[in-house]
C-alpha positions in Angstrom: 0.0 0.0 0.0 1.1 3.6 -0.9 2.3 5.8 2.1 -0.7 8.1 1.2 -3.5 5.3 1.5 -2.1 4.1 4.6 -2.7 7.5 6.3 -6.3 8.0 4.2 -7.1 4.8 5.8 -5.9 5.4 9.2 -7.7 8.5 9.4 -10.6 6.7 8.7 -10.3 4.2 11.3 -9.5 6.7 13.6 -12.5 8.9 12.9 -14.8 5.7 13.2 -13.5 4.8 16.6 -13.6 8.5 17.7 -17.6 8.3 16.3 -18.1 5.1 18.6 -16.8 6.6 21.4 -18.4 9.6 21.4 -21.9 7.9 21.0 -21.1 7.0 24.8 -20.6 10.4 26.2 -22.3 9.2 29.3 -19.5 6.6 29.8 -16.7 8.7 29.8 -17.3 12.1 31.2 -18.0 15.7 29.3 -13.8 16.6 29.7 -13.4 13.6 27.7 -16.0 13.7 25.3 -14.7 17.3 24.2 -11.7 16.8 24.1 -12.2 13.7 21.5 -14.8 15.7 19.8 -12.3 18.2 19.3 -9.8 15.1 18.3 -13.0 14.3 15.6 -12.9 17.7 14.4 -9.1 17.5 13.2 -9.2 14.3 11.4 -12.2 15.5 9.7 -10.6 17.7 8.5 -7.5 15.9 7.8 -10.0 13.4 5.7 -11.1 16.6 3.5 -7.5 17.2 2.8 -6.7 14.0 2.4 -9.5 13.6 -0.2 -9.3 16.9 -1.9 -9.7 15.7 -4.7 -12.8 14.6 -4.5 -13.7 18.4 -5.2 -12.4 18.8 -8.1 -13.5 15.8 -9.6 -17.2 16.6 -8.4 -18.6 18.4 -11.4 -17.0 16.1 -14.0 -18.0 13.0 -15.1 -21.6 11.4 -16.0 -23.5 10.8 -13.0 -24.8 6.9 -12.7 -27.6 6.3 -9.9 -24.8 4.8 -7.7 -22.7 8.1 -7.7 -25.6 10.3 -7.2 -26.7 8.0 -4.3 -23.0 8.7 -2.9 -23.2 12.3 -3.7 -26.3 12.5 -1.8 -24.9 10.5 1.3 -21.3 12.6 1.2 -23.2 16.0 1.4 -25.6 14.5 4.5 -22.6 13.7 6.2 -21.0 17.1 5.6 -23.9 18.5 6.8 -24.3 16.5 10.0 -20.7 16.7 10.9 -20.9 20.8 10.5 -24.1 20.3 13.2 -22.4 18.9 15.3 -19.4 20.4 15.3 -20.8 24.2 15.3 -23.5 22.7 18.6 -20.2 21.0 20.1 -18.2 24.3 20.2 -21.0 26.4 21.2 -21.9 24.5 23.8 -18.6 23.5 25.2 -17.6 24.3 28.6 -13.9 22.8 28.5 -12.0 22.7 25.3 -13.4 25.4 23.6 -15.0 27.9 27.0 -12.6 30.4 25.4 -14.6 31.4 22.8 -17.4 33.6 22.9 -20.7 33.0 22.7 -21.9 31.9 19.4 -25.4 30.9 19.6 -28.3 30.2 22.1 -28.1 26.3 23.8 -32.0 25.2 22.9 -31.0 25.7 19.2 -27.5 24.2 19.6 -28.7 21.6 21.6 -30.9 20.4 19.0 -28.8 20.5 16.8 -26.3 18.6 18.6 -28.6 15.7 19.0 -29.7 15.8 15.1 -25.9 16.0 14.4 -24.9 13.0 16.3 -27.6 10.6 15.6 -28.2 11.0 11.7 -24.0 11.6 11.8 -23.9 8.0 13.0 -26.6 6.6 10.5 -25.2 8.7 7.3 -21.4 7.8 8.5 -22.0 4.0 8.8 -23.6 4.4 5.6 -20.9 6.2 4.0 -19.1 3.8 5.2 -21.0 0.7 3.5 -20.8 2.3 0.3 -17.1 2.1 0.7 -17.1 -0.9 1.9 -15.5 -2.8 -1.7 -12.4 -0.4 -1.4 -12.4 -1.2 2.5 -12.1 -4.9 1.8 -10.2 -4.2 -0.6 -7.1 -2.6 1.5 -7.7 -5.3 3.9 -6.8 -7.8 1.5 -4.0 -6.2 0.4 -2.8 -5.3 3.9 -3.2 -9.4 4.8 -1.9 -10.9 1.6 -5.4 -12.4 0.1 -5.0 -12.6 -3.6 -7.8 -14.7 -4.7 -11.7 -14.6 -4.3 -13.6 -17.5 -2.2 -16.9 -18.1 -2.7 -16.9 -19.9 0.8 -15.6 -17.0 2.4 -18.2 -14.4 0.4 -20.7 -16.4 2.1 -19.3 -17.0 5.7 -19.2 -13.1 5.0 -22.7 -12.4 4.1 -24.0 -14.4 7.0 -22.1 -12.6 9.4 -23.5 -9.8 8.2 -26.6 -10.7 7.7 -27.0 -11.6 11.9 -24.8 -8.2 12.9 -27.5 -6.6 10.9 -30.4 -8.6 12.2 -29.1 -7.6 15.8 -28.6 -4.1 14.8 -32.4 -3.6 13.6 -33.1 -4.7 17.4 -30.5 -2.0 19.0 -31.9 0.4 16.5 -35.5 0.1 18.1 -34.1 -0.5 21.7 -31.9 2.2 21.4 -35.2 4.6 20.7 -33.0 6.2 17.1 -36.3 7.3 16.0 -37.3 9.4 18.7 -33.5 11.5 18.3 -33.5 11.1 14.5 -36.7 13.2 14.3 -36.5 15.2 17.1 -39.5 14.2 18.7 -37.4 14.3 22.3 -34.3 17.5 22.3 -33.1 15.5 25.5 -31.5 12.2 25.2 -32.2 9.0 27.8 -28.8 8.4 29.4 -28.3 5.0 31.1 -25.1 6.0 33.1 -24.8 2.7 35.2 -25.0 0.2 31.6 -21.9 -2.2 30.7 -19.7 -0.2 28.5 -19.4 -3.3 26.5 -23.6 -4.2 25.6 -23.2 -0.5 24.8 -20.7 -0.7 22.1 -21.7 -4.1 21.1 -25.5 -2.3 20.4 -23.6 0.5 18.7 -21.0 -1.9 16.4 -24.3 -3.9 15.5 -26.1 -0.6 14.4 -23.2 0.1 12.0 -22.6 -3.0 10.9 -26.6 -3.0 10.0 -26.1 0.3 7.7 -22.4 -0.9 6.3 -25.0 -4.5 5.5 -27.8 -2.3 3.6 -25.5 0.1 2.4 -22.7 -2.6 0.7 -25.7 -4.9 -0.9 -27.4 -1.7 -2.4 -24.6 -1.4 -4.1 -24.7 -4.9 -5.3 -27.6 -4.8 -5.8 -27.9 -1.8 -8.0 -24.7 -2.7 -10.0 -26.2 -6.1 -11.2 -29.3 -4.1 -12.3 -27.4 -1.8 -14.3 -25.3 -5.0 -16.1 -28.3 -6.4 -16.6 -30.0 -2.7 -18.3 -26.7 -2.8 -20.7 -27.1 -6.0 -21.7 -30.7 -5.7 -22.4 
């Protein structure tokens, strides 16, 4: 692997784990939580810079129902991240109490809570739709040259029950309620096992990284099968 992907992809693992982490910000503590937010905040932007070209590239091209599905995703995420990022700094009390005021805490509240749990969702399946270059890299990184047909379906099954479980942490977890608002203050368990908590949270993204990859799939066999036809 080039020098270049190696960072692009350790950025990316980095910024995931950061995303976990900060899911559980009753875990760890508000000092903690900011100061990882603010940890999230420099690798995304490292990831821009990293993937600059992206930018210029955005306007060229023919656009396929995959890449406008992407485009779509990319700019949600954007848009999420800068929510939470702008509610995370204006409501910080630690890392960034330097500043001055920059907006009232209902709004940035709410959008703190919009920012985080659609961040997660879009992220994850951001994520899925990346998941062939993932694999990919992985691959590479372990020395797997050929494709196993075994292994693609040991793979999909996995998937298939991390995805199953996630559907179950999505409705336990109450995503709904905090995806639309319908609550500006989240339920907090502070005395749960940090581990259910993560293993709830993995699930969830491994359920969006599931729908997201197979979409994909999905959507490139339909277009083989249009250009055929």
């Amino acid at each position: 692997m080039k020098p270049k992907a190696i960072i692009k992809l350790s950025v990316d693992i980095l910024m995931t784990l950061a995303l976990l982490f900060l899911m559980g910000y009753h875990l760890w503590g508000e000092i903690l939580h900011e100061w990882v937010g603010a940890g999230m905040l420099l690798l995304f932007i490292a990831h821009h810079i990293l993937n600059g070209r992206w930018y210029k590239t955005v306007f060229k091209g023919t656009y396929s129902t995959m890449r406008i599905l992407t485009l779509c995703i990319d700019i949600l995420v954007l848009v999420a991240m800068l929510a939470q990022m702008y509610s995370g700094i204006a409501m910080s009390r630690y890392v960034f109490d330097f500043l001055p005021s920059i907006g009232g805490m209902s709004l940035a509240r709410r959008l703190h809570v919009l920012g985080v749990y659609w961040g997660y969702i879009l992220m994850s399946l951001h994520l899925g739709l990346h998941w062939y270059m993932i694999l990919g890299m992985s691959r590479k990184a372990m020395g797997i040259k050929d494709k196993s047909k075994i292994r693609t379906i040991i793979a999909f099954i996995a998937g298939l029950m991390i995805a199953g479980y996630g559907v179950w942490s999505f409705i336990r977890r109450d995503f709904l309620t905090y995806l639309f608002l319908k609550s500006e203050f989240v339920f907090l368990n502070y005395e749960e096992s940090k581990i259910l908590f993560y293993i709830d949270y993995f699930a969830l993204m491994g359920l969006c990284i599931f729908i997201a990859h197979y979409s994909t799939k999905l959507i490139g066999k339909l277009r083989k099968k249009s250009e055929v036809q």
